[in-house]
C-alpha positions as CSV (number, residue, x, y, z in Angstrom):
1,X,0.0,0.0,0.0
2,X,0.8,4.0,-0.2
3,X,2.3,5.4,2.3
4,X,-1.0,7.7,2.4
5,X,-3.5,4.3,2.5
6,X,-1.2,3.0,5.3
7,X,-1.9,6.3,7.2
8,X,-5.5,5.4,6.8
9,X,-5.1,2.3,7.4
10,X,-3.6,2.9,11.0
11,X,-6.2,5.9,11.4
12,X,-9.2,3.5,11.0
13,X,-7.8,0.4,13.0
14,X,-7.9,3.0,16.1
15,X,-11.2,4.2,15.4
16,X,-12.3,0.8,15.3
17,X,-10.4,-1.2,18.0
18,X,-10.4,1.5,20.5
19,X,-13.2,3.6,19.0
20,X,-12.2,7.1,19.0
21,X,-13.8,9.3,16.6
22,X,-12.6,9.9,12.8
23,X,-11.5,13.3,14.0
24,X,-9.3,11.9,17.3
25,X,-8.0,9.3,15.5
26,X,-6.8,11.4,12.6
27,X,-4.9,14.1,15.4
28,X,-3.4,10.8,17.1
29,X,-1.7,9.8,13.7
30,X,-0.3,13.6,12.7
31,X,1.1,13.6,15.8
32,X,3.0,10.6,15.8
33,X,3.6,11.3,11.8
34,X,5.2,15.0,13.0
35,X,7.3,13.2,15.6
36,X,8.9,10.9,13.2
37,X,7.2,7.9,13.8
38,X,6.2,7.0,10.2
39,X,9.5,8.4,8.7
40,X,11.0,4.4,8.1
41,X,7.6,3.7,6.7
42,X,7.4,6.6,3.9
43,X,11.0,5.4,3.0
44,X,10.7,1.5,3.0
45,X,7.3,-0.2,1.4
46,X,8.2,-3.2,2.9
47,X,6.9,-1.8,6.3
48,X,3.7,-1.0,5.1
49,X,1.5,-4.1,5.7
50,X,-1.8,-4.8,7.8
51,X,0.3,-6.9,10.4
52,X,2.7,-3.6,11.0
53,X,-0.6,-1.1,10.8
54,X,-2.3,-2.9,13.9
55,X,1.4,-3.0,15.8
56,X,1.5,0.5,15.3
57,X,-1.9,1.7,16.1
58,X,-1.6,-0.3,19.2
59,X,1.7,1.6,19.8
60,X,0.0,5.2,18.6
61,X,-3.1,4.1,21.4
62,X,-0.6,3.4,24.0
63,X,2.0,6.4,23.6
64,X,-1.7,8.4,24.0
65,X,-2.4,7.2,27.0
66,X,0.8,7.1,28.6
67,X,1.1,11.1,27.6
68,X,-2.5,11.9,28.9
69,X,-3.3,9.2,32.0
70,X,-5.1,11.2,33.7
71,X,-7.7,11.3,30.8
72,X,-8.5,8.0,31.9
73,X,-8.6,8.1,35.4
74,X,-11.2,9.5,37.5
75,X,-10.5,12.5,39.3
76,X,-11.1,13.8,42.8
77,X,-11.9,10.7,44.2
């Protein structure tokens, strides 16, 4: 695939295995893409296959919420 359909591809595994919305999902993947995560992928095709777009979308869903726990956790307890 493109490196552009392997964007989308990773952008509509987390909407669909963590469902967040088109819109957070797409901001999730520019981010990583601005830090440099995909810069391997845009270079070598090889790396742009289903099994490595649900790795990294796991990866992208797990950076999140390790930047951002305390989205997940309830405050003032």
């Amino acid at each position: 695939m493109t490196y552009e359909e392997y964007l989308d591809e990773v952008t509509t595994l987390l909407t669909e295995l963590y469902k967040l919305s088109d819109a957070a999902a797409i901001k999730h993947v520019m981010r990583a893409q601005a830090e440099d995560f995909f810069t391997l992928h845009d270079d070598d095709p090889a790396m742009r296959t289903q099994e490595r777009a649900e790795q990294d979308a796991k990866t992208i869903f797990a950076q999140k919420n390790k930047s951002r726990p305390e989205a997940f956790h309830k405050r003032g307890k």
